[in-house]
C-alpha positions as CSV (number, residue, x, y, z in Angstrom):
1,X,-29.7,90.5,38.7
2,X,-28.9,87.8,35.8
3,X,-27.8,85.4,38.7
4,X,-31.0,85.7,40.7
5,X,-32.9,85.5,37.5
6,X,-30.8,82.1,36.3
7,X,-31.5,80.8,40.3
8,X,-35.3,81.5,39.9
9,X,-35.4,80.0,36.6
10,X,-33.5,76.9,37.9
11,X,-35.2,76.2,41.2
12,X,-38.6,76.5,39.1
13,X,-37.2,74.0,36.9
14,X,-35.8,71.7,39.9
15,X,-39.2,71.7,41.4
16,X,-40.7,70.5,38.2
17,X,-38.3,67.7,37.6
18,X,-39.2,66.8,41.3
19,X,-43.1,67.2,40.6
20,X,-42.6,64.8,37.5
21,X,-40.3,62.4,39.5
22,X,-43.2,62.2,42.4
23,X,-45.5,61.2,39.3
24,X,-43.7,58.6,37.8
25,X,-43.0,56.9,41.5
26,X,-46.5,56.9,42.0
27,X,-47.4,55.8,38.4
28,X,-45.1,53.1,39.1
29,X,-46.6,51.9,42.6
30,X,-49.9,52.0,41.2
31,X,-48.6,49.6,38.5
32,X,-46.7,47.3,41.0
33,X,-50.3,46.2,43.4
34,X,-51.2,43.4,42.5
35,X,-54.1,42.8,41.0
36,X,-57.4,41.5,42.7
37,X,-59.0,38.4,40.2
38,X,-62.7,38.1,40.1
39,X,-64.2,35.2,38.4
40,X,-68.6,34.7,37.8
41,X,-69.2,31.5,38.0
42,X,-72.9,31.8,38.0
43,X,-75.5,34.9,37.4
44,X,-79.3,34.4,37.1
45,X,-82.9,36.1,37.9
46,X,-84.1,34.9,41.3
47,X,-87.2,34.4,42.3
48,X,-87.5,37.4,44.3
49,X,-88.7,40.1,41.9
50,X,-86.1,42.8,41.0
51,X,-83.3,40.6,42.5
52,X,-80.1,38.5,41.2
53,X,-77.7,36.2,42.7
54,X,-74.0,36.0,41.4
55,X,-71.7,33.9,42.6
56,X,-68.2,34.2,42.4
57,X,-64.4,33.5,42.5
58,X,-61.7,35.7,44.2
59,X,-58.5,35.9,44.4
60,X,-56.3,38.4,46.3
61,X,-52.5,38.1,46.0
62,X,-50.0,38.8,48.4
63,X,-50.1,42.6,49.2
64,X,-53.2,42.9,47.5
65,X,-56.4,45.0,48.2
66,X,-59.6,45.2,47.0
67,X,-60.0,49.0,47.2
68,X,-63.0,50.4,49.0
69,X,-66.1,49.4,47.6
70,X,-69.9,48.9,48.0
71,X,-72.3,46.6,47.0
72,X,-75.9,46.8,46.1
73,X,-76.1,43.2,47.6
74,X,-76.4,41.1,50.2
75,X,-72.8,39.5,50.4
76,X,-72.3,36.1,51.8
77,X,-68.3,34.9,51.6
78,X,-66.3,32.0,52.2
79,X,-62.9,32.0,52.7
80,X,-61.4,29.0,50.9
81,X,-57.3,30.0,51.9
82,X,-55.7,32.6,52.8
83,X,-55.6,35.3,55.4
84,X,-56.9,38.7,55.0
85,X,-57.9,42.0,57.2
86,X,-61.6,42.9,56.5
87,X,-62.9,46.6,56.9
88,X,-66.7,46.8,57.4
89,X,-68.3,50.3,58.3
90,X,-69.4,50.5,61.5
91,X,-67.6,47.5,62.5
92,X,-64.1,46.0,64.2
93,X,-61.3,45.2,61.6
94,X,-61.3,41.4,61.6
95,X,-58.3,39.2,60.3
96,X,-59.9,36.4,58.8
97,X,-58.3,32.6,57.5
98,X,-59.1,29.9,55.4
99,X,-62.5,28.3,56.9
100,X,-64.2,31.5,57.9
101,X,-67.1,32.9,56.9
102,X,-68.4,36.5,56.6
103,X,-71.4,38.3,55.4
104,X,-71.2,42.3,54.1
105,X,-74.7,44.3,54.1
106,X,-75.5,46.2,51.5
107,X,-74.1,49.6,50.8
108,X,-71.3,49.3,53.6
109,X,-68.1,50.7,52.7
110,X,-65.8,47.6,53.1
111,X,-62.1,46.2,51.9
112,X,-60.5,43.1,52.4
113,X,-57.1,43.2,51.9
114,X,-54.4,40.1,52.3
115,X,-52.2,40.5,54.9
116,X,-50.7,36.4,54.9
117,X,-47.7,34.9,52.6
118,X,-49.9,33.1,50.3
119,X,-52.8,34.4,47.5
120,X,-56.1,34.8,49.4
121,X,-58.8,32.6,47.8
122,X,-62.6,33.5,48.6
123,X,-66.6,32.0,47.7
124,X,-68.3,35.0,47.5
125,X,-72.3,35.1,46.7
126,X,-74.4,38.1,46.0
127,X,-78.4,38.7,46.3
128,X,-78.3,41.8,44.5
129,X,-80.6,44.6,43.1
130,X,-81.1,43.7,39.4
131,X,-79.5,46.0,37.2
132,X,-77.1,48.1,38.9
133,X,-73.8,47.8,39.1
134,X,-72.5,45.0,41.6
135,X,-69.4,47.2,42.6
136,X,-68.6,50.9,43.1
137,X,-65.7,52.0,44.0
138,X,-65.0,54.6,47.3
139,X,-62.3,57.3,47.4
């Protein structure tokens, strides 16, 4: 009975130790992804009433990903270098490369994530609802 009792014990244990491991891998990967650089280079009141336009500077390196996301916005991009898969709701993944343009309505779950050898480098500008926050995150 002590034996089954010790092997209880110890598989309880092991599957812990495994549990914690699985944790610390993922804690690590999460750690590892590069991170996506966002840079405003210009936010003021437009002349529309309740809106904003921001403009700004985006970088996403190697392996990077934006995460899923949604804007209250109007987005209108540029991509200076780079390649990069977009995700749009509702729409074809497209691969996209330095000279290309894309747009993003608002409140579409989208991504863009860089799928070349190099950092993607993007233009992006936002007509957005004033006040609210320019970017939520999607699980």
């Amino acid at each position: 009975m002590k034996n089954r009792t010790c092997a209880i014990a110890l598989g309880s244990i092991l599957v812990g130790l495994a549990a914690f491991g699985l944790d610390v891998i993922e804690a690590r990967q999460a750690q590892t992804t590069p991170a996506v650089k966002r840079n405003v280079l210009l936010k003021q009141d437009m002349t529309i009433p309740g809106r904003e336009v921001i403009m700004a500077a985006v970088e996403i390196p190697v392996g990077g990903a934006e995460g899923r996301h949604t804007h209250p916005a109007e987005v209108f991009a540029f991509v200076e270098e780079g390649t990069l898969k977009l995700e749009i709701e509702g729409k074809p993944d497209a691969t996209l490369k330095g000279g290309d343009i894309f747009t993003v309505a608002p409140g579409l779950v989208h991504q863009a994530t860089n799928t070349g050898s190099t950092p993607v480098r993007l233009k992006a500008v936002f007509v957005a609802e004033k006040g609210k926050p320019l970017t939520t995150q999607v699980k």
